[in-house]
C-alpha positions as CSV (number, residue, x, y, z in Angstrom):
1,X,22.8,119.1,96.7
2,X,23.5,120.2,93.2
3,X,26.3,118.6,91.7
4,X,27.4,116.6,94.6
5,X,25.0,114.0,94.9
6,X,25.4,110.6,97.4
7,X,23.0,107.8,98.5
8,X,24.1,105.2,100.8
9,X,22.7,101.6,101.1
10,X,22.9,98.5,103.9
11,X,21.6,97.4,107.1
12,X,23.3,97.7,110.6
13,X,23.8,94.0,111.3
14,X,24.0,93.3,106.8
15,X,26.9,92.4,105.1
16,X,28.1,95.9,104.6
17,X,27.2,99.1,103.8
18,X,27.7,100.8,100.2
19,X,27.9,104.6,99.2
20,X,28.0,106.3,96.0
21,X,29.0,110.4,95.4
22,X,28.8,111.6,92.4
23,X,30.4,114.6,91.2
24,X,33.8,114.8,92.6
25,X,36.2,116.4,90.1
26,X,39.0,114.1,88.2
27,X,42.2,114.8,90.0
28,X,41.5,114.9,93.4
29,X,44.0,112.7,96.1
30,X,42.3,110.5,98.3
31,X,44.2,107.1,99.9
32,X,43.2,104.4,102.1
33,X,44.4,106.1,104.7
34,X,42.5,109.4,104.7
35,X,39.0,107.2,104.6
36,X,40.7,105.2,108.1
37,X,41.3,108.4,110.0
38,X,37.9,110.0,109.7
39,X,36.4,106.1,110.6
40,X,38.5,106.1,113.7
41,X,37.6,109.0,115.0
42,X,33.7,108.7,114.3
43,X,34.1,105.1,116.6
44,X,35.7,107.5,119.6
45,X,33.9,108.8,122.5
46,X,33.2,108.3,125.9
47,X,29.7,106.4,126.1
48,X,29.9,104.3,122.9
49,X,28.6,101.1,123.3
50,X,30.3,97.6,122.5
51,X,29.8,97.4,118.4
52,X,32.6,99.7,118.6
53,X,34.8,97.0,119.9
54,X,33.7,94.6,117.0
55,X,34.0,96.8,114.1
56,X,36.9,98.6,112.2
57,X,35.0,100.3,109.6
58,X,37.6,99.9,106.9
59,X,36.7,101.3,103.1
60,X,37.1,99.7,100.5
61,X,37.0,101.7,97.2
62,X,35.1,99.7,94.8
63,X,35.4,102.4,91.9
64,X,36.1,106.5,91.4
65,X,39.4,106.2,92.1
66,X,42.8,105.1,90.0
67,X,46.3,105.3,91.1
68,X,45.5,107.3,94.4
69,X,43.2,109.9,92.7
70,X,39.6,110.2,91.5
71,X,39.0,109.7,87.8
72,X,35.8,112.0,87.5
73,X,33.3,108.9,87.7
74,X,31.1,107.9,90.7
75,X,33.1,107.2,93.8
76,X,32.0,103.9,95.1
77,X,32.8,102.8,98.8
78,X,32.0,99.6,100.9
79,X,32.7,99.4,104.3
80,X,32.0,95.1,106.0
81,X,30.4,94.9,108.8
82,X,32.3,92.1,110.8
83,X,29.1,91.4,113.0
84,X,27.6,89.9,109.9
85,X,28.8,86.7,110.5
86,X,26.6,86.0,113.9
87,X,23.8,87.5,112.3
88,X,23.7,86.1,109.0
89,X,20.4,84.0,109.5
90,X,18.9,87.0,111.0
91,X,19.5,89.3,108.5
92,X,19.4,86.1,105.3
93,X,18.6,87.5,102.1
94,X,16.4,84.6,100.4
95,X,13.4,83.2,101.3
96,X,12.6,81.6,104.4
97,X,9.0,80.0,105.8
98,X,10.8,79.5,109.0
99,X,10.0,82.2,111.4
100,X,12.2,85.3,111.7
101,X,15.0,84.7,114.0
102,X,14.9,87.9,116.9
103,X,11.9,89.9,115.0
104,X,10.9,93.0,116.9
105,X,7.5,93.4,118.3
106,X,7.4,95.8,120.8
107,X,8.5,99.4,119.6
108,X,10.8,101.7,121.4
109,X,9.5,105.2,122.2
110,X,11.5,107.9,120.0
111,X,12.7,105.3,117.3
112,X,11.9,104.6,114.2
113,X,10.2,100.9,115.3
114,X,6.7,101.8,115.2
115,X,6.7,104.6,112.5
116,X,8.8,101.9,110.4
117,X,6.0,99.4,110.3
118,X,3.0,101.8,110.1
119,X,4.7,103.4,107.2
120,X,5.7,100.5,105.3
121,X,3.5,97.8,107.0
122,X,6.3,95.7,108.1
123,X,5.2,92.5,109.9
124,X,8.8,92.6,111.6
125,X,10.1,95.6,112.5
126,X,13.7,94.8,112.5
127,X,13.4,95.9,108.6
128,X,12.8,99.4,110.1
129,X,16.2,99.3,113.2
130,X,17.9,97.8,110.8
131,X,17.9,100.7,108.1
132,X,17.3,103.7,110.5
133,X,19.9,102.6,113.0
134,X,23.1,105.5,113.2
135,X,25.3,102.7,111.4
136,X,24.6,104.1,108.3
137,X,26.3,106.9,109.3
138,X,29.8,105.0,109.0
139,X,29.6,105.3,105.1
140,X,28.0,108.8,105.3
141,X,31.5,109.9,107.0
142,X,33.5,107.9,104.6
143,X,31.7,109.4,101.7
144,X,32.0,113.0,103.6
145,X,36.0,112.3,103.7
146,X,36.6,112.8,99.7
147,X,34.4,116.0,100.3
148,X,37.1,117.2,103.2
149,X,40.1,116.4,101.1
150,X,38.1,118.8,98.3
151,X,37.8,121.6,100.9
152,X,41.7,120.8,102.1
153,X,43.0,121.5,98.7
154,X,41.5,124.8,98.9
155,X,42.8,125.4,102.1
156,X,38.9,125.5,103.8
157,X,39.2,123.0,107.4
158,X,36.3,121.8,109.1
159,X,36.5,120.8,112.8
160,X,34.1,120.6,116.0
161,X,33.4,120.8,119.3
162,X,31.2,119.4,122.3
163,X,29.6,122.4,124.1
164,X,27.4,120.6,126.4
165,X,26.4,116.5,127.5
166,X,23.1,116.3,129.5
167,X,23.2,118.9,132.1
168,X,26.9,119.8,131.6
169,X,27.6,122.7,129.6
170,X,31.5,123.7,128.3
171,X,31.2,127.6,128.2
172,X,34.7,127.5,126.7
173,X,34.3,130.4,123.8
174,X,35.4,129.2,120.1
175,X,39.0,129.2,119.8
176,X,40.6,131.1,117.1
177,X,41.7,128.3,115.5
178,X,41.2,126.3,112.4
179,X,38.5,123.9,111.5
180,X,41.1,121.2,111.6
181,X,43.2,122.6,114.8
182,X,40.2,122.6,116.9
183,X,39.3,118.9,115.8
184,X,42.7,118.0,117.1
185,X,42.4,119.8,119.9
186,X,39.2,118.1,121.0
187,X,39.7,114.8,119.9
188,X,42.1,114.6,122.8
189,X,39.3,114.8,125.1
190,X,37.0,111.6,125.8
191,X,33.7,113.6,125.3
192,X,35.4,115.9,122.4
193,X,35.2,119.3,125.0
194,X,37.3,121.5,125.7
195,X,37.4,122.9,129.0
196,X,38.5,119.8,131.6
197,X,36.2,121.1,134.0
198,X,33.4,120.3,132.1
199,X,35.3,117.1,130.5
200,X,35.2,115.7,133.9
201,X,31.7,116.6,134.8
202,X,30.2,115.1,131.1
203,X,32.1,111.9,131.5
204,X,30.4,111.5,135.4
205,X,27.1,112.6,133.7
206,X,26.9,109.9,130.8
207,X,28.7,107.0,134.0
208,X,25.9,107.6,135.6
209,X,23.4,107.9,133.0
210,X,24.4,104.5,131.9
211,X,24.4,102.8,135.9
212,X,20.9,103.4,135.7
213,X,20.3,101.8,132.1
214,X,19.6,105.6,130.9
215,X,21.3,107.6,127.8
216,X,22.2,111.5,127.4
217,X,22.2,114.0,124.4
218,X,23.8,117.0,123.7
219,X,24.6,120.0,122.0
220,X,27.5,119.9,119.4
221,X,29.3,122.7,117.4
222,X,30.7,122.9,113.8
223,X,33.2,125.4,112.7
224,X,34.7,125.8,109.0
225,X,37.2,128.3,108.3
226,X,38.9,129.7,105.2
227,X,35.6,129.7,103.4
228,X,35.5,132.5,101.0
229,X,32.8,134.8,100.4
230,X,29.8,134.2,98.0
231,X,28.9,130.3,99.0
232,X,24.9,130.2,98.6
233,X,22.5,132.3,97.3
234,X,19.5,134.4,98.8
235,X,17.8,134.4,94.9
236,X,15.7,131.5,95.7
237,X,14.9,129.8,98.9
238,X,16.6,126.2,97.8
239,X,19.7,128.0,97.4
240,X,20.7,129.8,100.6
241,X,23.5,128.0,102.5
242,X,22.5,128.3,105.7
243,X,18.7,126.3,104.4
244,X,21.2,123.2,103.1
245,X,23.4,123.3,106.4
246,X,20.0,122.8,108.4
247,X,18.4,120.2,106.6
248,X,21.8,117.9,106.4
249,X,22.6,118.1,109.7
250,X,18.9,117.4,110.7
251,X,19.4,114.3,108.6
252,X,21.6,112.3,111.3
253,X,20.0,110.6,114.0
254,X,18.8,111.9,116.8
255,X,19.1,115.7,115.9
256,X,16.5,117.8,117.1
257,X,17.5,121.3,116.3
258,X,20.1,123.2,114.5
259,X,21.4,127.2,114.7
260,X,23.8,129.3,112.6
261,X,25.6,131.9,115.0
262,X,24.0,133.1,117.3
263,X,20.7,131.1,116.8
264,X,18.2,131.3,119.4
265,X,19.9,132.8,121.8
266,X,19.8,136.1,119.2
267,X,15.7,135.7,119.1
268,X,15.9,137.4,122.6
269,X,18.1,140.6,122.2
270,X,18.3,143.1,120.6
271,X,19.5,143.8,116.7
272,X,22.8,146.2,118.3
273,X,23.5,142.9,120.5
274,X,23.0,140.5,117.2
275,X,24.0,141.8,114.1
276,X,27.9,142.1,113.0
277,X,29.2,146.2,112.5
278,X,31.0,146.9,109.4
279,X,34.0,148.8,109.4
280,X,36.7,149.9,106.8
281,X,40.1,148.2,107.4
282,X,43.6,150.2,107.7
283,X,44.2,150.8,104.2
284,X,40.0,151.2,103.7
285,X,40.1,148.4,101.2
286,X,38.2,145.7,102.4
287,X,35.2,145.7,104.5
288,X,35.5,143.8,108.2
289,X,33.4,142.5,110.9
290,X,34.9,142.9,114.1
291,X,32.4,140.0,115.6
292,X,30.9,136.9,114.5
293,X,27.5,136.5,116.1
294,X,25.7,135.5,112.4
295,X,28.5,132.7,112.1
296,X,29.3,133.3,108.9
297,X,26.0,133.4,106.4
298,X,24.2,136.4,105.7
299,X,20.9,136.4,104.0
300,X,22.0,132.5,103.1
301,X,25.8,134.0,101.4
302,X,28.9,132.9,103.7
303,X,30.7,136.2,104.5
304,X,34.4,135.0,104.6
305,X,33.8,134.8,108.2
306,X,34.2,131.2,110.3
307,X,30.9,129.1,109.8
308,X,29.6,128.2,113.5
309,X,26.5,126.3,113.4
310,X,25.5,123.8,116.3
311,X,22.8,120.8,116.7
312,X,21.1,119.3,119.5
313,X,21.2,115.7,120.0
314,X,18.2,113.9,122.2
315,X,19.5,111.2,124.2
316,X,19.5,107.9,122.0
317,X,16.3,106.0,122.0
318,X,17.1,102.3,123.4
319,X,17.4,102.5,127.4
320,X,18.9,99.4,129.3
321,X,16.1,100.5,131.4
322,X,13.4,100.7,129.1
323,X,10.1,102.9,129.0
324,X,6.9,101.5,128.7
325,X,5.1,100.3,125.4
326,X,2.8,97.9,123.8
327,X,3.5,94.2,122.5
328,X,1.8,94.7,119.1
329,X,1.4,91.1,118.5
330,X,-0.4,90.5,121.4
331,X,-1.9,93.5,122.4
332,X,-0.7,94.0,126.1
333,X,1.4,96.7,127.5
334,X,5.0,95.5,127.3
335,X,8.5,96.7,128.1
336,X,10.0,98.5,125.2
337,X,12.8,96.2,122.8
338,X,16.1,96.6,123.8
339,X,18.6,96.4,121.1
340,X,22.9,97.0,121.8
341,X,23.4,100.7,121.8
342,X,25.4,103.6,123.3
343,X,24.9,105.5,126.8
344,X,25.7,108.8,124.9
345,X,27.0,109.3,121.4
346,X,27.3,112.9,121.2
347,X,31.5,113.1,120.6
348,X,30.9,110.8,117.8
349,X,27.5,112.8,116.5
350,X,29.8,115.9,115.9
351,X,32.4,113.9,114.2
352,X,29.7,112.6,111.8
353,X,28.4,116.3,111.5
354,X,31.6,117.3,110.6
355,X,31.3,115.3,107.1
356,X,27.9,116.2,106.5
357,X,28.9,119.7,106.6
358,X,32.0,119.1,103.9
359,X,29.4,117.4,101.5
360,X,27.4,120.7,101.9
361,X,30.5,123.0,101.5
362,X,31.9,121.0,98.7
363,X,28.7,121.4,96.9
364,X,28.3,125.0,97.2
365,X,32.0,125.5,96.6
366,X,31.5,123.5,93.1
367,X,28.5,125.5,92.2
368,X,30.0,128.4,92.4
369,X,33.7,128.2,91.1
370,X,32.9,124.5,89.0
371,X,35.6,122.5,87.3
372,X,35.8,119.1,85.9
373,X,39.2,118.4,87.5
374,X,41.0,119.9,90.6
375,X,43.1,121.4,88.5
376,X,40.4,123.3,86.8
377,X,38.9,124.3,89.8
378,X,41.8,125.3,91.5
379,X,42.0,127.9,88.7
380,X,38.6,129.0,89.1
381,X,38.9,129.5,92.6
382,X,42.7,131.5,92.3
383,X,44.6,128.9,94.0
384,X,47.7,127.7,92.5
């Protein structure tokens, strides 16, 4: 990021989590409320586990923001975790020689546990679950809200989609609709689909997984619309849109791969099946696509066409039915920790994917048009 620039701190079971973005223009609305919606919908979704139950995720807004709109400083968030309180002697601050209530010793296959303490030496490896664990993500959507009501004020939506849970795939095409209309259309559905076909077949899939102490993954789909053309740059490598896309939404957990378009499936056609003819329209003033199949970015520039980029979510690592591993303490083979999680989190991954994406867009829309207020940029960018 370039202008837009956010770190998050906290621990899943701390006393809260803190965000800071930087860069938001003075001017911009952005209540109480907007921050709640995007937090409910991120705790949503057939196959979360209990912490859902226990925590509400409201924001606070500790600075950034005066008499319902930003000032042109830092935007400061906190969101509580209300599980604190029963861990509070786990997760104590000061200095203890008492041994570490519920340390972790025994690392769980595809989590950060073992990498965690080789990395940073960690004697306990709670101090690596603690940090890596997808809580975080709770401030990361927060923080990606005030980025979506930037976008909404020029008119660009971002919504999504679950195309496939485990072994269950909806073939359901992309709807023309809006980024938003297509979030509101999904978030009906338990597993965020859209066909109920497949609805009914993902929800049996993740009931299952979870009877036998198992998780799922998935595939998830992100669509922005009303982008305008020129977002990104194919000058330098740093600067192409699709390259900043990629490396934010392999940022959340669990996410193992991530296409624009027609991704991977395009590595096996040919170019007439791939690339997107140009015709004149009716009055030969504008140039038009007739399909979609690079979703939107060309040579790393958006073309005014909807964004469509998807990511692939492996199962989540801690299985009520746990894989083998080692006790590293004392150096026998050992069932791996087991630490509260959720059978399948996909619905809520795409929610989460969703902000990370508006943080990307609002960067790339503030490079290019820039502005110090909204007002400002609003002129930039020819919107009254």
């Amino acid at each position: 990021m370039r202008i837009l620039r956010f770190l998050t701190a906290g621990e899943s079971h701390g006393p809260a989590l803190t965000g800071i973005l930087e860069g938001l223009p003075a001017g911009l609305p952005l209540a109480l409320q907007d921050l709640a919606e995007q937090a409910a919908r991120r705790r949503r979704g057939h196959g979360r586990g209990g912490r859902m139950k226990i925590e509400d995720d409201a924001v606070d807004i500790l600075g950034g923001v005066r008499r319902g709109k930003t000032t042109g400083g830092p935007l400061a968030l906190q969101i509580v975790n209300k599980d604190f309180k029963v861990w509070e002697e786990v997760m104590r601050v000061s200095a203890s020689t008492a041994p570490a209530k519920r340390a972790v010793r025994i690392p769980r296959p595809g989590h950060a546990d073992l990498v965690g303490r080789l990395k940073y030496r960690l004697a306990d490896m709670r101090d690596a679950l603690e940090r890596a664990s997808a809580r975080e993500t709770a401030m990361r959507v927060a923080l990606g809200t005030a980025a979506r009501r930037l976008l909404g004020e020029l008119e660009i939506t971002v919504g999504s989609r679950v195309a496939a849970i485990g072994g269950v795939a909806d073939d359901s095409p992309p709807p023309a609709l809006s980024g938003a209309a297509l979030s509101k259309r999904a978030d009906a559905s338990p597993v965020r689909c859209l066909g109920k076909a497949a609805e009914a077949g993902m929800v049996g899939a993740i009931d299952a997984a979870k009877a036998a102490g198992d998780t799922l993954g998935g595939v998830f789909e992100v669509i922005a619309t009303g982008l305008p053309v020129g977002l990104g740059s194919y000058a330098q490598w740093d600067r192409r849109l699709e390259a900043d896309l990629a490396a934010s939404l392999m940022s959340l957990n669990a996410v193992k791969g991530v296409e624009v378009g027609m991704g991977f499936s395009g590595a096996s056609q040919r170019g007439s099946e791939v690339h997107d003819a140009l015709y004149w329209n009716k009055d030969k003033t504008k140039v038009v696509r007739k399909t979609n199949r690079s979703g939107g970015i060309d040579a790393g520039v958006s073309t005014g066409e909807p964004l469509i980029v998807r990511a692939a979510m492996k199962p989540i690592a801690t299985l009520m039915n746990p894989l083998p591993s080692v006790d590293l303490e004392a150096k026998t083979d050992a069932a791996a920790h087991i630490e509260r999680s959720d059978a399948c989190a996909v619905p809520a991954g795409a929610v989460i994917a969703e902000s990370l994406v508006c943080l990307v867009l609002a960067d790339h829309v503030l490079v290019k048009y820039g502005g110090d207020s909204l007002a400002e940029l609003k002129e930039h960018y020819g919107r009254p």
